[in-house]
C-alpha positions, 0 to 999 in steps of 0.5 A: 500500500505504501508503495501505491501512495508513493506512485500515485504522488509521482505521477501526480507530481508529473501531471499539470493543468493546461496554461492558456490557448497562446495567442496568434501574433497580429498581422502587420498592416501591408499594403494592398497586393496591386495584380497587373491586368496583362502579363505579357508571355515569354516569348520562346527562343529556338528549340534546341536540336535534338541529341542524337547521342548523350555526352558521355558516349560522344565524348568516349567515341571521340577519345576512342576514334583518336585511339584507333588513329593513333594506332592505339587499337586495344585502347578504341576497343576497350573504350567502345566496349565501356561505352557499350555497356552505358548504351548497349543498343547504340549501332553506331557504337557496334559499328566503330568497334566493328572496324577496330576489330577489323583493323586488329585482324580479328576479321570473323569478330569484325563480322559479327560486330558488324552484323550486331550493328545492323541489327540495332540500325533500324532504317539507318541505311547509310549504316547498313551499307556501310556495315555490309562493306565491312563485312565484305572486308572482313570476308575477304580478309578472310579468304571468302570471296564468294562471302564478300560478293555476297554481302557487297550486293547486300549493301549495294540493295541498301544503298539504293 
Protein backbone atom coordinates (compact mmCIF):
# COMPACT_ATOMS: atom_id res chain seq x y z
CA UNK A 1 0.00 0.00 0.00
CA UNK A 2 2.70 2.46 0.66
CA UNK A 3 4.29 1.74 -2.42
CA UNK A 4 0.67 2.55 -4.04
CA UNK A 5 0.59 6.03 -2.18
CA UNK A 6 4.26 6.61 -3.25
CA UNK A 7 3.28 6.02 -7.07
CA UNK A 8 0.22 7.88 -7.08
CA UNK A 9 2.20 11.03 -5.80
CA UNK A 10 4.68 10.51 -8.54
CA UNK A 11 2.58 10.53 -11.07
CA UNK A 12 0.56 13.13 -9.70
CA UNK A 13 3.67 15.06 -9.42
CA UNK A 14 4.22 14.59 -13.22
CA UNK A 15 0.54 15.94 -14.35
CA UNK A 16 -0.16 19.56 -14.87
CA UNK A 17 -3.07 21.73 -15.63
CA UNK A 18 -3.35 23.16 -19.15
CA UNK A 19 -1.95 27.09 -19.20
CA UNK A 20 -3.85 29.18 -21.58
CA UNK A 21 -4.53 28.80 -25.67
CA UNK A 22 -1.25 31.05 -26.96
CA UNK A 23 -2.26 34.00 -28.84
CA UNK A 24 -1.59 34.39 -32.64
CA UNK A 25 0.70 37.06 -33.02
CA UNK A 26 -1.08 40.17 -35.04
CA UNK A 27 -0.75 40.51 -38.94
CA UNK A 28 1.49 43.79 -39.53
CA UNK A 29 -0.67 46.10 -41.60
CA UNK A 30 0.76 45.80 -45.65
CA UNK A 31 -0.41 47.47 -48.43
CA UNK A 32 -2.60 46.31 -50.99
CA UNK A 33 -1.37 43.32 -53.48
CA UNK A 34 -1.55 45.53 -56.97
CA UNK A 35 -2.17 42.11 -59.78
CA UNK A 36 -1.45 43.79 -63.41
CA UNK A 37 -4.35 43.29 -65.76
CA UNK A 38 -1.84 41.78 -68.56
CA UNK A 39 1.12 39.79 -68.23
CA UNK A 40 2.77 39.62 -71.34
CA UNK A 41 4.01 35.86 -72.02
CA UNK A 42 7.93 34.71 -72.77
CA UNK A 43 8.27 34.70 -75.90
CA UNK A 44 10.10 31.27 -76.69
CA UNK A 45 13.55 31.46 -78.15
CA UNK A 46 14.73 28.39 -80.53
CA UNK A 47 14.37 24.92 -79.55
CA UNK A 48 17.35 23.25 -79.21
CA UNK A 49 18.33 20.49 -81.50
CA UNK A 50 17.55 17.35 -80.61
CA UNK A 51 20.65 14.94 -79.28
CA UNK A 52 21.48 12.03 -81.40
CA UNK A 53 23.68 10.96 -78.59
CA UNK A 54 24.45 11.92 -74.54
CA UNK A 55 27.74 13.44 -73.88
CA UNK A 56 29.28 10.67 -72.36
CA UNK A 57 29.12 8.28 -75.35
CA UNK A 58 30.01 11.34 -77.79
CA UNK A 59 32.86 12.01 -75.89
CA UNK A 60 34.26 8.19 -75.16
CA UNK A 61 33.63 7.91 -79.18
CA UNK A 62 35.70 10.91 -79.93
CA UNK A 63 38.66 9.53 -77.37
CA UNK A 64 38.18 6.32 -78.93
CA UNK A 65 38.15 7.08 -82.68
CA UNK A 66 41.73 9.14 -81.54
CA UNK A 67 42.98 5.92 -80.01
CA UNK A 68 42.37 3.71 -83.39
CA UNK A 69 44.09 6.99 -85.48
CA UNK A 70 46.75 6.58 -83.34
CA UNK A 71 47.43 3.30 -83.87
CA UNK A 72 46.39 2.60 -80.12
CA UNK A 73 43.85 -0.20 -81.20
CA UNK A 74 43.34 -2.06 -77.77
CA UNK A 75 42.87 1.37 -76.26
CA UNK A 76 39.49 2.31 -79.01
CA UNK A 77 38.20 -1.23 -78.42
CA UNK A 78 38.41 -1.21 -74.74
CA UNK A 79 36.66 2.41 -74.71
CA UNK A 80 33.96 1.31 -77.11
CA UNK A 81 33.26 -1.77 -75.19
CA UNK A 82 32.84 0.96 -71.93
CA UNK A 83 30.59 2.69 -73.84
CA UNK A 84 28.65 -0.02 -74.89
CA UNK A 85 27.92 -1.01 -71.82
CA UNK A 86 26.19 2.59 -70.84
CA UNK A 87 24.40 2.18 -74.42
CA UNK A 88 24.08 -1.05 -75.34
CA UNK A 89 21.69 -0.70 -78.35
CA UNK A 90 23.88 2.36 -79.81
CA UNK A 91 24.77 0.73 -83.66
CA UNK A 92 26.94 3.45 -84.45
CA UNK A 93 28.62 2.50 -81.34
CA UNK A 94 28.63 -1.55 -82.74
CA UNK A 95 29.90 -0.06 -85.96
CA UNK A 96 33.22 1.71 -84.69
CA UNK A 97 34.22 -1.42 -82.90
CA UNK A 98 33.47 -3.47 -85.86
CA UNK A 99 36.11 -1.53 -87.69
CA UNK A 100 38.59 -1.72 -84.67
CA UNK A 101 38.00 -5.16 -84.85
CA UNK A 102 38.87 -5.45 -88.46
CA UNK A 103 41.89 -3.01 -88.38
CA UNK A 104 43.34 -5.62 -85.11
CA UNK A 105 42.60 -8.50 -87.56
CA UNK A 106 40.15 -10.04 -85.77
CA UNK A 107 38.31 -10.16 -89.12
CA UNK A 108 35.42 -13.02 -88.01
CA UNK A 109 34.73 -10.52 -84.51
CA UNK A 110 34.61 -7.62 -87.07
CA UNK A 111 31.76 -9.96 -88.91
CA UNK A 112 29.73 -10.34 -86.23
CA UNK A 113 30.31 -6.98 -84.53
CA UNK A 114 29.18 -5.53 -87.79
CA UNK A 115 26.14 -7.93 -88.06
CA UNK A 116 25.23 -6.89 -84.45
CA UNK A 117 25.23 -3.15 -85.56
CA UNK A 118 22.95 -3.90 -88.42
CA UNK A 119 20.59 -5.43 -86.17
CA UNK A 120 20.12 -2.19 -83.98
CA UNK A 121 20.42 0.31 -87.07
CA UNK A 122 16.57 0.19 -87.88
CA UNK A 123 16.44 2.21 -91.12
CA UNK A 124 19.56 3.84 -90.77
CA UNK A 125 20.53 2.62 -94.29
CA UNK A 126 23.98 4.85 -94.50
CA UNK A 127 24.78 2.46 -91.68
CA UNK A 128 23.57 -0.51 -93.02
CA UNK A 129 25.56 -0.42 -96.09
CA UNK A 130 28.49 0.84 -94.64
CA UNK A 131 28.07 -2.38 -92.18
CA UNK A 132 27.68 -4.80 -95.30
CA UNK A 133 31.10 -3.29 -96.72
CA UNK A 134 32.73 -4.08 -93.53
CA UNK A 135 31.71 -7.45 -93.55
CA UNK A 136 32.80 -7.74 -97.02
CA UNK A 137 36.04 -6.68 -95.92
CA UNK A 138 36.25 -8.80 -93.20
CA UNK A 139 35.40 -11.78 -95.71
CA UNK A 140 37.62 -11.23 -98.00
CA UNK A 141 40.50 -10.91 -95.31
CA UNK A 142 39.24 -13.92 -94.88
CA UNK A 143 39.79 -15.59 -97.79
CA UNK A 144 35.78 -15.90 -98.66
CA UNK A 145 35.32 -14.26 -101.80
CA UNK A 146 32.47 -15.55 -102.54
CA UNK A 147 31.17 -14.00 -98.98
CA UNK A 148 32.41 -10.81 -99.67
CA UNK A 149 30.26 -10.65 -103.11
CA UNK A 150 27.50 -11.70 -101.24
CA UNK A 151 27.40 -9.01 -98.55
CA UNK A 152 28.93 -6.31 -101.23
CA UNK A 153 25.39 -6.90 -103.03
CA UNK A 154 23.97 -6.57 -99.54
CA UNK A 155 25.00 -3.11 -99.10
CA UNK A 156 24.53 -2.02 -102.66
CA UNK A 157 20.20 -3.25 -102.44
CA UNK A 158 20.62 -0.94 -99.40
CA UNK A 159 22.48 1.92 -100.92
CA UNK A 160 19.86 2.28 -103.34
Amino acid sequence: MRYALALAALLAGCATTPGPAPTPAPEPDLPPVQIPEAVPAPVPGPAPAARTENVAIAGLMDTARADAAAGRLANAAATLERALRIEPRNPRLWHELARVRLKQGQYAQAESVAARSNSWAGSDNALRAENWRLIAEARTARGDAEGARTALDAAERIGR
